[in-house]
N, C-alpha and C positions, 0 to 999 in steps of 0.2 A: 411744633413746640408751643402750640397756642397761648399759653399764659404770661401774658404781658409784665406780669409783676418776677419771672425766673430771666438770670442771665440770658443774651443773645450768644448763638452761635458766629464763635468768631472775636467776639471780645475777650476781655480780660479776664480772667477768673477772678468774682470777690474775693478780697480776703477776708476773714473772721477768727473769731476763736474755735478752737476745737476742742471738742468733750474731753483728750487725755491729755491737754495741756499743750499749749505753746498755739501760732497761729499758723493759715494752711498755707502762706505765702514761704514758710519757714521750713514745711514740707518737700514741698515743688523744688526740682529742676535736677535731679540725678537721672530723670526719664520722665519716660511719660507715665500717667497715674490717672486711677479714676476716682473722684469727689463720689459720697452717697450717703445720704440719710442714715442707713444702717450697713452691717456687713454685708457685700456682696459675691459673690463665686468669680474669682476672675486670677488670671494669672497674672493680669499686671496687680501692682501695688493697689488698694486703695485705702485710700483720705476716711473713716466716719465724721462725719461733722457734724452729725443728731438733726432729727425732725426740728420742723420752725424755722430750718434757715433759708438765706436768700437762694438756696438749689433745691429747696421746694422738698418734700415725702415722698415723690414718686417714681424719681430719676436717678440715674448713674450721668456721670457726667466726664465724659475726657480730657484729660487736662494736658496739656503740648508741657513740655519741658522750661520753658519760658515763659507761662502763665497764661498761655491763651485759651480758651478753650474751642475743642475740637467738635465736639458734639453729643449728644446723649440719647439713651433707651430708656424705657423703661425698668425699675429694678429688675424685674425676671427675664429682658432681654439684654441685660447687663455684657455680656459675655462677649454678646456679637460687635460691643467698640474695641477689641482686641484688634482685629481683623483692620481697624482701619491706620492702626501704629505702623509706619512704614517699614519693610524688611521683619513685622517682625512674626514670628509663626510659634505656637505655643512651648515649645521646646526652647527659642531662644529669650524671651521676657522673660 
């Protein structure tokens, strides 16, 4: 995760504004979701919350139902944090 200035795995997910209105803390907690700069290819839910923010342009980021976050890829390996949402398998997210 090298860069010191993006969330740590394991903390809280910031909150902020987000580009269509309302805040992502407002989003979070009917499951779990992934945070991303831009749209991503995923079958869970995900968060846009536009380049410039504290989750940085280059990441998909997991986000626990409770606000913690799980972990993150890369955008184009976006796909592969499905796999770490417990029980779940693309058919049931």
């Amino acid at each position: 995760q090298g860069d010191s200035r993006l969330p740590r795995h394991g903390s809280v997910a910031p909150d902020l504004s987000i580009p269509d209105g309302g805040r992502l803390r407002e989003r979070l907690g009917a499951g779990f979701a992934l945070v991303a700069p831009r749209p991503v290819h995923s079958a869970l839910p995900v968060i846009v919350v536009g380049e410039g923010s504290a989750y940085g342009d280059a990441r998909a980021w997991l986000i626990r139902p409770d606000g913690y976050l799980v972990d993150s890829r890369s955008l184009d390996s976006a796909g592969e944090l499905e796999s770490l949402v417990p029980g779940a398998t693309a058919s049931s997210i």
